[in-house]
C-alpha positions as CSV (number, residue, x, y, z in Angstrom):
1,X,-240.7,58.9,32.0
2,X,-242.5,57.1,35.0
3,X,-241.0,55.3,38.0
4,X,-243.0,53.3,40.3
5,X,-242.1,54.6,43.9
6,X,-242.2,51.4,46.0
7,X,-239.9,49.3,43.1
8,X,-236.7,50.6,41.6
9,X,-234.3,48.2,40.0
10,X,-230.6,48.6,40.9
11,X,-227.5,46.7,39.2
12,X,-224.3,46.9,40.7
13,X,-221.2,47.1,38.7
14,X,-218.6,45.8,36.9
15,X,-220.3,44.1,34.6
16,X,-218.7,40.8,35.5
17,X,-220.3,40.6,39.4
18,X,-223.1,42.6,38.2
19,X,-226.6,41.7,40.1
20,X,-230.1,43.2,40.0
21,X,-231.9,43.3,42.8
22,X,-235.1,45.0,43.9
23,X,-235.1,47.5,46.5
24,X,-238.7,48.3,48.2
25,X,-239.2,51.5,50.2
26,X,-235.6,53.0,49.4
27,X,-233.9,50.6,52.1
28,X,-235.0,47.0,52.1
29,X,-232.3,44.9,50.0
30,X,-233.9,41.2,48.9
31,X,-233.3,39.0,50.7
32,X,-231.4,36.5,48.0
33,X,-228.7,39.3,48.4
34,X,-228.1,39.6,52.2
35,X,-226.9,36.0,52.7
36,X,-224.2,36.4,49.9
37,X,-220.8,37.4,51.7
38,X,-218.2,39.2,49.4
39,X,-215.9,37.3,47.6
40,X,-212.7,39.3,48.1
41,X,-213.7,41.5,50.8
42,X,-210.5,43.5,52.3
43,X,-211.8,44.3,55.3
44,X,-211.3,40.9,56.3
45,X,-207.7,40.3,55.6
46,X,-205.8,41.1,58.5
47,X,-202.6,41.5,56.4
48,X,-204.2,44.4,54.2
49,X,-201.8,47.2,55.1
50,X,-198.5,44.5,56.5
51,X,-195.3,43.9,54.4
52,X,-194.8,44.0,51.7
53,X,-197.4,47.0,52.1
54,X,-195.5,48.9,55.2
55,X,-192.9,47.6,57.7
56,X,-195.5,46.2,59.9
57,X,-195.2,42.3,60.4
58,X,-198.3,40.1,59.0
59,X,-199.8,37.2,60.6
60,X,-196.7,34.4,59.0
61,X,-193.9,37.1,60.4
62,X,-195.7,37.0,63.8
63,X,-196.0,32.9,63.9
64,X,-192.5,32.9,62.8
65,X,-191.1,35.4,65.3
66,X,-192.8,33.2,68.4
67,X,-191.3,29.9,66.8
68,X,-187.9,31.3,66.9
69,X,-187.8,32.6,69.9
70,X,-189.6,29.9,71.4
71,X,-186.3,27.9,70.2
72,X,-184.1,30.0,70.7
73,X,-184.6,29.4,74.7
74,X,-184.8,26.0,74.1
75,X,-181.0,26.3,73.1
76,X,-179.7,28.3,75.4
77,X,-180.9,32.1,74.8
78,X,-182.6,33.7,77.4
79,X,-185.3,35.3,76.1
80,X,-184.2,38.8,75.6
81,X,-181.8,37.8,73.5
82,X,-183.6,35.5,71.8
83,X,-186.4,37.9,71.2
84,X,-183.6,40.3,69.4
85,X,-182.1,37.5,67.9
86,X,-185.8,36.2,66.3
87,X,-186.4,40.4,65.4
88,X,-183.4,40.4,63.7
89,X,-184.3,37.2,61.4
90,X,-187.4,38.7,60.4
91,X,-185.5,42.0,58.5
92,X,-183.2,39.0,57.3
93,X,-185.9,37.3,55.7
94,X,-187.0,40.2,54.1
95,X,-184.0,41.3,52.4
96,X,-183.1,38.0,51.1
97,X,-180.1,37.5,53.1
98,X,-178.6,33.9,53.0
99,X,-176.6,34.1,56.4
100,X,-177.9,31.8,59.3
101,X,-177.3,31.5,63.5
102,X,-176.1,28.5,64.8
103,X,-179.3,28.5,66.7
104,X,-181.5,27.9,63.7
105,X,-179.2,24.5,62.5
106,X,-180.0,21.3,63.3
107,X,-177.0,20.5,63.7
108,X,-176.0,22.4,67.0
109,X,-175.9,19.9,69.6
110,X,-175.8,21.2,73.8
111,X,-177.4,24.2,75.5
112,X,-174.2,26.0,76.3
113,X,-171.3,24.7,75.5
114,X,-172.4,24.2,72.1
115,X,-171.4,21.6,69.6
116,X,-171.3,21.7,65.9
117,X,-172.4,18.1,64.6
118,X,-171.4,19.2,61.2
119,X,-167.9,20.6,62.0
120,X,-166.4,19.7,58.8
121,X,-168.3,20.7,56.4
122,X,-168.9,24.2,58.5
123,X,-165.2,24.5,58.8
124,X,-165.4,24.7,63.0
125,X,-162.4,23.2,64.2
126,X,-162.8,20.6,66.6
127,X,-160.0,19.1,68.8
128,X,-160.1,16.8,71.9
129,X,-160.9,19.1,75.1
130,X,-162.4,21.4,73.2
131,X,-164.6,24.0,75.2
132,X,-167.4,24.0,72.3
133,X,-168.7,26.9,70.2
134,X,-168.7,30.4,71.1
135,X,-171.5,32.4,72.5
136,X,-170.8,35.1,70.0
137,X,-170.1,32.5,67.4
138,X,-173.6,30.7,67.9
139,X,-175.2,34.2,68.4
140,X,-174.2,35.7,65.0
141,X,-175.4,35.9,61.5
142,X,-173.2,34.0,59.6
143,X,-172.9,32.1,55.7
144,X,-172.3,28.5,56.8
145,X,-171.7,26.0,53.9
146,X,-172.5,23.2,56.4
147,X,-175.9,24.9,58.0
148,X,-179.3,23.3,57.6
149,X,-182.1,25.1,58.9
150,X,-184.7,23.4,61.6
151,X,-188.5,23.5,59.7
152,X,-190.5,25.4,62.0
């Protein structure tokens, strides 16, 4: 069997992305191959080893997490707590929980006192004089039949 030295003819598999292309001197890849970027190369997802891989947060949980927060402050938190209280949503979302803050509804009216716009339906009781919602109240994880979420 004879190989010519200077041109060897390689094929890259599987089968279905297979390509030949020639390779001159042992290094030199044609050039018809070089421009050609990998189609699902992993080394460019950012998200490779996040959740649901490992507990670290990916790129949505991040954006998510800043949103929050970002309201959270705008509603009264200070930003520790709103931090925590945006930390803690993120384990919520994972497990599937249903339960919501105050803070996330749209219909919390004030920056401390708080309102609930939606008072019946949430079951708040509201009477004239009435100093507003609780900080603890507004603060905590709740199941809220009259909740609806702000789109961040």
């Amino acid at each position: 069997m004879w190989f010519d030295p200077q041109t060897l003819l390689a094929r890259s598999y599987p089968p279905a992305t297979s390509a030949t292309f020639e390779v001159q001197a042992g290094t030199k890849v044609a050039e018809s191959q070089k421009s050609q970027p990998a189609a699902k190369d992993t080394a460019l997802n950012p998200d490779r080893y996040c959740w649901p891989h490992s507990s670290a947060w990916n790129t949505c949980e991040i954006e998510l997490f800043n949103r929050r927060a970002a309201l959270f402050v705008r509603r009264g938190a200070d930003e520790a707590q709103a931090e925590k209280l945006a930390d803690r949503l993120v384990t919520r979302d994972r497990e599937d929980d249903d339960r919501r803050l105050c803070l996330e509804c749209r219909h919390l009216q004030g920056a401390t006192p708080w309102r609930c716009g939606n008072w019946f339906m949430a079951g708040v009781a509201v009477r004239s004089g009435d100093a507003g919602l609780a900080r603890d109240m507004v603060m905590l994880l709740q199941r809220c039949p009259g909740a609806h979420s702000i789109p961040l």
